[in-house]
C-alpha positions in Angstrom: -8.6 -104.5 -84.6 -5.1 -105.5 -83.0 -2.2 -103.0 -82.8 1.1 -104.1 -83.7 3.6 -103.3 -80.7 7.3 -103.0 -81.8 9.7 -104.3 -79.0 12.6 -101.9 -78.6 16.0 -103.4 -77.9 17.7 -102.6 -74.6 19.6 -100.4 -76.0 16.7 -98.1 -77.5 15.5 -98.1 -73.8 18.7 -97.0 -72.4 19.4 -94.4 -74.7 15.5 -93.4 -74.4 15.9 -92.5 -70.5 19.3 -90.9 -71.0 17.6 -88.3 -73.5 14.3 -88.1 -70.8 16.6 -87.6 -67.5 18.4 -84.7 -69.7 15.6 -82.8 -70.7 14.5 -82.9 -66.7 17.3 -81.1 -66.2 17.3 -78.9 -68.4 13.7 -77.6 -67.5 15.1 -77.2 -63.6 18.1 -75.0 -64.8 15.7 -72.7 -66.3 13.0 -72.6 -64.0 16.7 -71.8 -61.5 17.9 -69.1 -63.6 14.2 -67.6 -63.7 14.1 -67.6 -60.1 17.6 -66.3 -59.3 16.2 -63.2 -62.2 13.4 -62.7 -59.8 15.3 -62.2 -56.9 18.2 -60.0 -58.3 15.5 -57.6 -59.9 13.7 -57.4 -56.1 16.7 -56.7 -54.3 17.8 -54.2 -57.0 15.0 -52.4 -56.7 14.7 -52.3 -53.5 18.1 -50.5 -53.0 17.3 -47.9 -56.1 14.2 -46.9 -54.2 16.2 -46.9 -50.9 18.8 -44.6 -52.6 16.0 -42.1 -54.4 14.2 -41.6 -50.9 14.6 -37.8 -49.1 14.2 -36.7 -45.6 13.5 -33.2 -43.9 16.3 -32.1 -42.3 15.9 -29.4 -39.1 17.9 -26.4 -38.9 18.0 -22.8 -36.9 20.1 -20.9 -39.3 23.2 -23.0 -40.4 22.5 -24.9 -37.2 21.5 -28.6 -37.9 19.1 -30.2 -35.1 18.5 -33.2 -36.6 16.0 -35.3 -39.2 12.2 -35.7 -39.1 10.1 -37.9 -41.7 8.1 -35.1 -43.0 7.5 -31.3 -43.0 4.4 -31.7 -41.1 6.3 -34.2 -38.2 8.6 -31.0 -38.2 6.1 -28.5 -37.7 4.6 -30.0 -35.1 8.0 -30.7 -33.2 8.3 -26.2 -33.3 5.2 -25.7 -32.0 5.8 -28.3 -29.2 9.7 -26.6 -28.3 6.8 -23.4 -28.1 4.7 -24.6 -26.2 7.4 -26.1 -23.8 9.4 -22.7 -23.4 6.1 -20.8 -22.2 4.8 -23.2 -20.1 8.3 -23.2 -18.4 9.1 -19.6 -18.3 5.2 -18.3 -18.0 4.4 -16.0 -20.5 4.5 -15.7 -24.0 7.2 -16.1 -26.6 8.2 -14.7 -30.2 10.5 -16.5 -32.2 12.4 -14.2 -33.9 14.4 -16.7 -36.3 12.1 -19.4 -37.7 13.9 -23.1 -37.9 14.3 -23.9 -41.6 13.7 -27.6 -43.0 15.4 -29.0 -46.1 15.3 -31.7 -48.4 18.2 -34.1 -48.2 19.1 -38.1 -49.1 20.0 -39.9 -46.4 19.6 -43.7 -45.5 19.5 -42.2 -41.4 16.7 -42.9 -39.1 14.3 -39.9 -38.0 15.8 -38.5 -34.5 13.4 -38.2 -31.4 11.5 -35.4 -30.3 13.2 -35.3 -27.1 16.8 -34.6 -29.2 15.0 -32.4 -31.2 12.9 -30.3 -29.0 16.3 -30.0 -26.7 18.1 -28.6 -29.5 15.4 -26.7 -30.3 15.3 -24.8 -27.0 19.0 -24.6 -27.1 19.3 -23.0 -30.7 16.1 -21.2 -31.5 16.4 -17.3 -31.1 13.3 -15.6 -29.5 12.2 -13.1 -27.3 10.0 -13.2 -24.0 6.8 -10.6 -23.1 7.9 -9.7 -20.5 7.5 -6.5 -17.8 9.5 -3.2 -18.2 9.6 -0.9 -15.0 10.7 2.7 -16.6 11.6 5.1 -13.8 11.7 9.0 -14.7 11.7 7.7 -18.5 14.3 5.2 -17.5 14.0 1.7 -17.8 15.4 0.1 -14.5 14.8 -4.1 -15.7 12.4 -6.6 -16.6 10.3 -9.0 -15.4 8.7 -12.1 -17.1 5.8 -12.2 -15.1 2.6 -9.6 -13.4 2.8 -10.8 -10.2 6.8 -10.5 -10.0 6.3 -7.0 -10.8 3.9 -6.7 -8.3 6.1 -8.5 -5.8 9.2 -6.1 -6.4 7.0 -2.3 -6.1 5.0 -4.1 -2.9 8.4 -4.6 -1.0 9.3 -1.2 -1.6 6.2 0.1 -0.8 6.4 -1.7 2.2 9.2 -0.4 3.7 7.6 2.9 4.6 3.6 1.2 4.2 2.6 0.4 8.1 -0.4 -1.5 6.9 1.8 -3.5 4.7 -1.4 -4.1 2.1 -0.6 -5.7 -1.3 -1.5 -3.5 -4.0 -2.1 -4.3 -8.0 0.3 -1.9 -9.5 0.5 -3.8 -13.1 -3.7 -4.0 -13.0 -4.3 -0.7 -12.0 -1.6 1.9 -13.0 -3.2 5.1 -10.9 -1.9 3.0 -8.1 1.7 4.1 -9.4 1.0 7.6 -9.3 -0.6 7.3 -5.7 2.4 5.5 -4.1 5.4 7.0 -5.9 6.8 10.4 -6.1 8.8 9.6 -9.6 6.9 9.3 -12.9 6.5 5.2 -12.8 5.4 3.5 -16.5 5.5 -0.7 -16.5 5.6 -1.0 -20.5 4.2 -4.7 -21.4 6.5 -6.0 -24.6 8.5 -8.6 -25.9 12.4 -8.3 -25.0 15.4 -10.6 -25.4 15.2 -13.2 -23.1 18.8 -12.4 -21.7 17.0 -9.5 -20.3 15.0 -11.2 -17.8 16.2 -10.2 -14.0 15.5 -12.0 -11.0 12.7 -9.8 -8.5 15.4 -9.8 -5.6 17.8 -8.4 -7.9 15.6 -5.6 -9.0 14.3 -5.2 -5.5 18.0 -4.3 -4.4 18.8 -1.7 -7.9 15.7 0.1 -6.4 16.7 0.1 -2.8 20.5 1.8 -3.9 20.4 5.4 -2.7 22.4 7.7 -4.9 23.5 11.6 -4.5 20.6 14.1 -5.3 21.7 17.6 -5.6 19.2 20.3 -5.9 19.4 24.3 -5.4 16.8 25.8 -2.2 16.0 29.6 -3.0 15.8 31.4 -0.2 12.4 32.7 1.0 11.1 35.7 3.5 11.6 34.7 6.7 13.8 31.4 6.3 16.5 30.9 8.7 19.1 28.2 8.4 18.0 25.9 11.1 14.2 25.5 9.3 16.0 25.3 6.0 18.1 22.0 7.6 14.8 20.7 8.6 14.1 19.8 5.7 16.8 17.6 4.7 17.8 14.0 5.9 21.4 13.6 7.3 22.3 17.2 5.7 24.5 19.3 8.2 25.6 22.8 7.9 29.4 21.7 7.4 27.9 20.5 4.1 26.4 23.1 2.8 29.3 25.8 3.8 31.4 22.8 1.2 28.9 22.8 -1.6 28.7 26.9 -1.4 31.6 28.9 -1.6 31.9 32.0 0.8 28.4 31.0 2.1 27.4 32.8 5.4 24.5 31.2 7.3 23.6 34.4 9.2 23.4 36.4 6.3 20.3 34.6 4.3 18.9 37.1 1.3 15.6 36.6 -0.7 16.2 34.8 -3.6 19.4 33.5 -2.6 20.2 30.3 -4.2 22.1 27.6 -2.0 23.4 24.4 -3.7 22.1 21.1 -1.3 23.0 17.1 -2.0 21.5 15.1 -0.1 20.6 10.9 -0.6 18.0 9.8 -2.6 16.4 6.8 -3.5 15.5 5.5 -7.1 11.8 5.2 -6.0 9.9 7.4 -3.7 7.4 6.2 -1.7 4.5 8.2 -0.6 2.3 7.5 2.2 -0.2 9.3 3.9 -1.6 8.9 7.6 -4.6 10.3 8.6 -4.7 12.1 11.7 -7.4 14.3 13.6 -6.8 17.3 15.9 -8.2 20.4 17.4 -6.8 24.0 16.5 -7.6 27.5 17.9 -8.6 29.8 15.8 -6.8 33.2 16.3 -9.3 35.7 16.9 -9.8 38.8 14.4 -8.5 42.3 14.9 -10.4 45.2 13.6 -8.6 48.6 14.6 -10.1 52.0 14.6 -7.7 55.1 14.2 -8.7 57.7 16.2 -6.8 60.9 15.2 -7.1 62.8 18.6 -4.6 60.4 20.5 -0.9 60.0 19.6 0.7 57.0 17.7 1.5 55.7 21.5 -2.0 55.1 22.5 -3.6 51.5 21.7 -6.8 50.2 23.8 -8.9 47.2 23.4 -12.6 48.5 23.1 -13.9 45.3 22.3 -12.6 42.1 24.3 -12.2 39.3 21.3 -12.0 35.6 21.9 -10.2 32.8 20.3 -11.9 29.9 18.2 -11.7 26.5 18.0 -11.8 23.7 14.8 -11.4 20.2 14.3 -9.4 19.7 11.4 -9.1 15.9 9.8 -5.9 15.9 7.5 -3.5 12.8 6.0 -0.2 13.6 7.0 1.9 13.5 3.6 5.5 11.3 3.9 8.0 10.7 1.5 10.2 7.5 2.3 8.7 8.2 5.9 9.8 11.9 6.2 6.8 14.2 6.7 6.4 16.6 3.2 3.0 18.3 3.2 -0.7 17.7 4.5 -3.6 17.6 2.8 -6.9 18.7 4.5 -9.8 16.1 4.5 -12.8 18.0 6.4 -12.5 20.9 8.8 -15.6 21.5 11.4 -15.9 24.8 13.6 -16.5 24.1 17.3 -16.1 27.4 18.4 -16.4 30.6 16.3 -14.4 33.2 17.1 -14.8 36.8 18.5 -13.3 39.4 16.7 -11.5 42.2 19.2 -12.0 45.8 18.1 -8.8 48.2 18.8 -8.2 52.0 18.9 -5.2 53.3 18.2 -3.6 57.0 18.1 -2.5 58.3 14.7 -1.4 61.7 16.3 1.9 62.2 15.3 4.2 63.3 18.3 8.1 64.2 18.6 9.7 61.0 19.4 10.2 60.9 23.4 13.9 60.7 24.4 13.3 60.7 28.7 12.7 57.4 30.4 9.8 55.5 30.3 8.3 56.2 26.9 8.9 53.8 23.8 6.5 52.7 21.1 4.7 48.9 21.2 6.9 46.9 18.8 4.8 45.3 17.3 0.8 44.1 17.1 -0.6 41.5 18.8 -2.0 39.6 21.5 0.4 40.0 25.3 0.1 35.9 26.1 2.3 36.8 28.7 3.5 39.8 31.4 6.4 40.2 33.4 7.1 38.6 36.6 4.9 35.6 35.7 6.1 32.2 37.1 6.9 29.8 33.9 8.6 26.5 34.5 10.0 27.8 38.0 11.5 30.8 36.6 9.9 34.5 36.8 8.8 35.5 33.6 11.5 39.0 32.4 9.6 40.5 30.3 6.1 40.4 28.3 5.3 37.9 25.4 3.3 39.7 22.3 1.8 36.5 20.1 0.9 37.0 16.3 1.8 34.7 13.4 4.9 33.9 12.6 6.9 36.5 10.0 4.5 39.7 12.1 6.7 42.7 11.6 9.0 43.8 14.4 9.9 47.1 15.0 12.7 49.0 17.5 10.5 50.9 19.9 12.6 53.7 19.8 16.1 55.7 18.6 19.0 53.5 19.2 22.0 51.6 17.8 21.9 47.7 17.4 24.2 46.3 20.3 23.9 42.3 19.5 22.5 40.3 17.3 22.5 36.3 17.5 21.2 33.0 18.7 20.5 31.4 21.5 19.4 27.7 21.1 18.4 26.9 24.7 16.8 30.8 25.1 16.1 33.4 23.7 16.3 32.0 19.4 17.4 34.1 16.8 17.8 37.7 19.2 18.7 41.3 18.6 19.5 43.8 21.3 19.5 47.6 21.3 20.7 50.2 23.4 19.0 53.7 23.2 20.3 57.0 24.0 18.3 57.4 27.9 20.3 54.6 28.9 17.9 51.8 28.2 18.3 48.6 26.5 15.8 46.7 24.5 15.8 43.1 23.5 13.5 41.3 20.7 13.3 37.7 21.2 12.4 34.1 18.8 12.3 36.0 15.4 12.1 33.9 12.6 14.5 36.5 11.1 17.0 39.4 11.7 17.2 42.2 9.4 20.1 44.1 11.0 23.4 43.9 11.8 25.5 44.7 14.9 25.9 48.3 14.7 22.9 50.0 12.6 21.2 53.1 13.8 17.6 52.9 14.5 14.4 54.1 14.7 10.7 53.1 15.4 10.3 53.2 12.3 12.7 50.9 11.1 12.3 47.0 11.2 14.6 44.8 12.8 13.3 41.6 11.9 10.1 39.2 12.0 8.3 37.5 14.5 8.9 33.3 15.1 9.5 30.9 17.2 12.8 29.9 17.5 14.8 28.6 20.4 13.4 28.2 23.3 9.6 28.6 22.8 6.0 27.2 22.0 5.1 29.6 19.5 5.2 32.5 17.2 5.7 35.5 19.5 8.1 38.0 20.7 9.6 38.1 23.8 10.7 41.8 24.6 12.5 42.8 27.1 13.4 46.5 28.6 16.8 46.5 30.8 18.5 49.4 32.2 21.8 49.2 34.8 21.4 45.3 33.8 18.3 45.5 35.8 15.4 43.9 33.7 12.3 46.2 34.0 8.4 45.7 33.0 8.1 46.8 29.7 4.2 47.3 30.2 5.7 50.3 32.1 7.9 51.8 29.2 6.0 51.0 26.1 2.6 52.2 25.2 
């Protein structure tokens, strides 16, 4: 079957292409416009969401620190500033203000840790466990770490400690009590940080010596020379200042004298152990006999001296010797006790020459006319313990009282009706004055061993026309 084609003029052909090349066109400008849509809707939304995002923002109070993507990123970045501080100041920490973390839009970057853990550090309130030293309920500063503590009471210690041995005071508090006179605590707690001293600061607060004033009561047989012994760097200038009207040769019992002297913030106590041989003073056991007169006095019985070993640590207080304490004592040599008679006939008292009563009881150590150090011995030495009564051998009135440093001590002299003179050597104490009346009966002071001597005794001596005599001869 043929098909009839119809043959289009130039014309329809022309105008044919024109409508084809149009519609070409068309189709691009749409697919354009479509495309352009795309694009605008992309980038639109891509700035809406950018707009609508929110990060954390870091803050201590209303200080800002900076931003951090989320609230766990920020957590972590606290514990890290933590972490940080303890490992750099060596102990523990307790933040006392938490950092905060809000909510905010912003198109910023996140800081970095090292920005934020800086301000951190710089911003964040908290306090340090550190070490309190509390002196007499007084706390003197504190420490951050154990062995700083240690450090600081070591060097004090040390000062005074020969042996120069560390000890664990923060470990092992009974160490405190052992080496310190004052009531020492170390208190283990948090504190603000500003609190933190340095050790050689704290080492010099505790070396500072300050004024200590305390009252001394006056006990039997003190005298103001063994009452200055006691005291560093005290004289008795000082004393007469601090006590109005105070006379040194006029000490009473229970007098109350007001002393300052330095002291330290912390005692140290130390204790040295020393071993030494003592005699032990024999025993006296005295039998009256009624039948002989109050002059008479014989040994029936010869006694002898003992001997011990004692062991004992020496007791110092910042190197000044305070006390002992006795560690073992062993007898080498018991003692013998020596059996006396004595008269208790009562007699008129004897005014002629020649007859006084014995002064006192004990043992004669030493007669007259002995040589001693070059020098003949003036009279007899009568040894008991020191604060033995001491009685005037006869009727008499007190000529002198005083002391001599380089002789005789603390010395009272008598002068008796017959002519003679009596001194009483070394006493520990006078209980006269210059002009009393006297009898044997009366005491004029206690034995000692002051001035110029080795030991409690009394040194009596009988003088008449300045002519010392042997008293062995006068007294019985």
């Amino acid at each position: 079957m043929s098909k009839d084609y119809k043959i289009k003029s130039l014309q329809e052909v022309q105008r044919e292409n024109v409508r084809k090349n149009n519609q070409k066109k068309s189709e691009i400008k749409v697919v354009g416009y479509i495309l352009l849509t795309v694009v605008v809707l992309l980038v639109s939304s891509i700035f809406f969401i950018s707009l609508g995002k929110k990060q954390c923002l870091l803050k201590v109070g209303k200080n800002e620190i900076g931003y951090v993507e989320n609230n766990n990123v920020a957590m972590d970045i606290i514990a890290k500033t933590k972490k940080q501080i303890e490992q750099e100041s060596g102990t523990e920490i307790k933040i006392i203000e938490q950092p905060s973390i809000d909510l905010v839009k912003t198109g910023k970057k996140a800081d970095k840790e090292e920005k934020l853990i800086k301000g951190l550090k710089d911003k964040m309130k908290y306090n340090i466990k550190a070490y309190t030293l509390i002196i007499d309920g007084k706390a003197l500063g504190c420490l951050s770490k154990s062995d700083e503590i240690n450090q600081v009471l070591n060097e004090i210690k040390n000062k005074y400690d020969s042996k120069k041995s560390v000890v664990d005071f923060v470990g092992n508090s009974s160490n405190l009590k052992l080496w310190f006179k004052e009531n020492v605590e170390i208190e283990n707690n948090y504190v603000n940080k500003d609190k933190i001293a340095k050790v050689k600061d704290m080492v010099a607060i505790l070396s500072e010596v300050g004024a200590n004033t305390e009252v001394y009561v006056v006990k039997e047989g003190d005298i103001m020379s063994k009452i200055l012994e006691k005291y560093d760097s005290i004289t008795l200038n000082d004393i007469k200042k601090m006590n109005e009207g105070f006379n040194p040769d006029k000490l009473s019992i229970g007098q109350k004298i007001n002393i300052s002297s330095a002291k330290l913030l912390l005692s140290v106590i130390t204790r040295e152990e020393k071993t030494y041989e003592e005699v032990i003073p024999k025993a006296e056991e005295i039998k009256k006999n009624e039948e002989k007169p109050t002059t008479y006095r014989e040994v029936i019985k010869e006694g002898k001296q003992g001997k011990k070993k004692i062991k004992l640590n020496i007791i110092k207080v910042n190197g000044v010797e305070e006390g002992k304490e006795v560690i073992s004592e062993d007898i080498l040599v018991e003692p013998v006790t020596e059996v006396i008679e004595i008269g208790t006939k009562k007699l008129a008292e004897r005014s002629y020459p020649g007859i006084f009563a014995m002064p006192t009881i004990g043992e004669i150590t030493s007669r007259f006319g002995e040589l001693r150090d070059g020098h003949t011995h003036q009279g007899i030495d009568i040894a008991n313990d020191e604060g033995t009564s001491i009685y005037s051998v006869g009727t008499g009135k007190v000529l002198t009282v005083g002391y001599d440093a380089g002789g005789y001590g603390n010395y009272v002299k008598i002068t008796h009706s017959n002519g003679y003179e009596t001194l009483y050597g070394h006493l520990s104490k006078i209980m006269v004055s210059e002009g009393d009346s006297v009898t044997k009966k009366d005491k004029i002071g206690l034995m000692g061993n002051t001035g110029r001597s080795t030991g409690s005794h009394l040194h009596l001596e009988v003088i008449k026309n300045e002519k010392k005599l042997n008293p062995l001869n006068y007294v019985r």
